[in-house]
N, C-alpha and C positions, 0 to 999 in steps of 0.2 A: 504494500500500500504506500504511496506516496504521501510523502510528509505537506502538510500546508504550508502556503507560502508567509512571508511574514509583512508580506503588504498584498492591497488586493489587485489581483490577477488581472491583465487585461486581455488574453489572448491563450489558449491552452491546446499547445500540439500534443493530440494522446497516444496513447502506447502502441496502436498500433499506426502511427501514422508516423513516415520519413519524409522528410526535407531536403531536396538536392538543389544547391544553390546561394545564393545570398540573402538571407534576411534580415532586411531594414523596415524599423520603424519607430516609433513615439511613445508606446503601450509597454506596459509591463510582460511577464512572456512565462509560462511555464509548459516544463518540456519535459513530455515524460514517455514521449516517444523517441526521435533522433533527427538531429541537423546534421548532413553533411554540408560543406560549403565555407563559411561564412555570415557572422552572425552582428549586428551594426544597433543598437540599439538605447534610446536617452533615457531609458528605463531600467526597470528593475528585473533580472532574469532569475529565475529559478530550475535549476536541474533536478528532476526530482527521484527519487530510486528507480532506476531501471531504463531513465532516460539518459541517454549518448547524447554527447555532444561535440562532433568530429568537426572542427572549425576553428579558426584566429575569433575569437569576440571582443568586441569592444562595446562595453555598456555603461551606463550609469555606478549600478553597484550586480551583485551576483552570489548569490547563493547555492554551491553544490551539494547535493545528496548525493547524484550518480556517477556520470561518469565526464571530463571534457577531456581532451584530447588536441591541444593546439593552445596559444598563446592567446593567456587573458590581460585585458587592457581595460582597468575599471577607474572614473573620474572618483569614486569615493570610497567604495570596498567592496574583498575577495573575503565570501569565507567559504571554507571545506569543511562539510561536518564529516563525524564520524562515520564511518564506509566509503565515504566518498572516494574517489580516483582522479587525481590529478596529473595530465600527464605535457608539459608545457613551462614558458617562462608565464610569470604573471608580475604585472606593474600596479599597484596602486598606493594613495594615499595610506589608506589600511588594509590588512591582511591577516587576518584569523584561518591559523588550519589546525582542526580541533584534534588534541587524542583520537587515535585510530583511523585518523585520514589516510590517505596513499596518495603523498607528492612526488613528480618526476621533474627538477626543474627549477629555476631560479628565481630569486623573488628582488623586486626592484620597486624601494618606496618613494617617493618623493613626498618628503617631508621637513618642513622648515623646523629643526630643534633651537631649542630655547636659546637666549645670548652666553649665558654660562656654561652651556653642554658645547656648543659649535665652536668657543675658544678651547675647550680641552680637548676636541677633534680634530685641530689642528696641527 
């Protein structure tokens, strides 16, 4: 059973339905069937158990249960919950991969740290 999203849904590809190509849009997105392609989104995306996601995505923010497969690129946050499969680089501001996630892959934050922390980085 797929876990609920944590904001509400705007658009729901189901389990037995694939996506070959690139998907762009405005809506929030939960996927619990499978994208190959490309996935472009100013929303909030949800992978949810047993849904693939074979794709580079670039979204707002993103929440994995299942599976992505390809470089995440999120304006505000990455998380991997527990079971989840991560196999890719991922960029964001924040990044949560919970106990018992499966990461492949490199994480790059951009984040401005405090004036005291950025002089002892130096």
């Amino acid at each position: 059973m797929a876990h609920a999203p944590s904001r509400p849904t705007g658009c729901v590809i189901g389990p037995q339905i694939t996506v070959r190509g690139t998907l762009s849009g405005e809506e929030n997105l939960l996927v619990e069937g499978r994208i190959e392609g490309g996935v472009s989104l100013s929303g909030h995306l949800v992978v949810a158990e047993g849904g693939v996601v074979s794709a580079d995505v670039d979204v707002e923010s993103i929440e994995v249960h299942g599976e992505v497969q390809g470089d995440i690129v999120a304006s505000i946050s990455v998380t991997i919950e527990r079971g989840a499969a991560v196999r890719g680089n991922v960029r964001a501001p924040r990044v949560i991969i919970n106990d018992g996630a499966a990461f492949d892959g490199a994480v790059e934050m951009d984040v401005t740290l405090p004036e005291g922390l950025a002089r002892h980085a130096r």
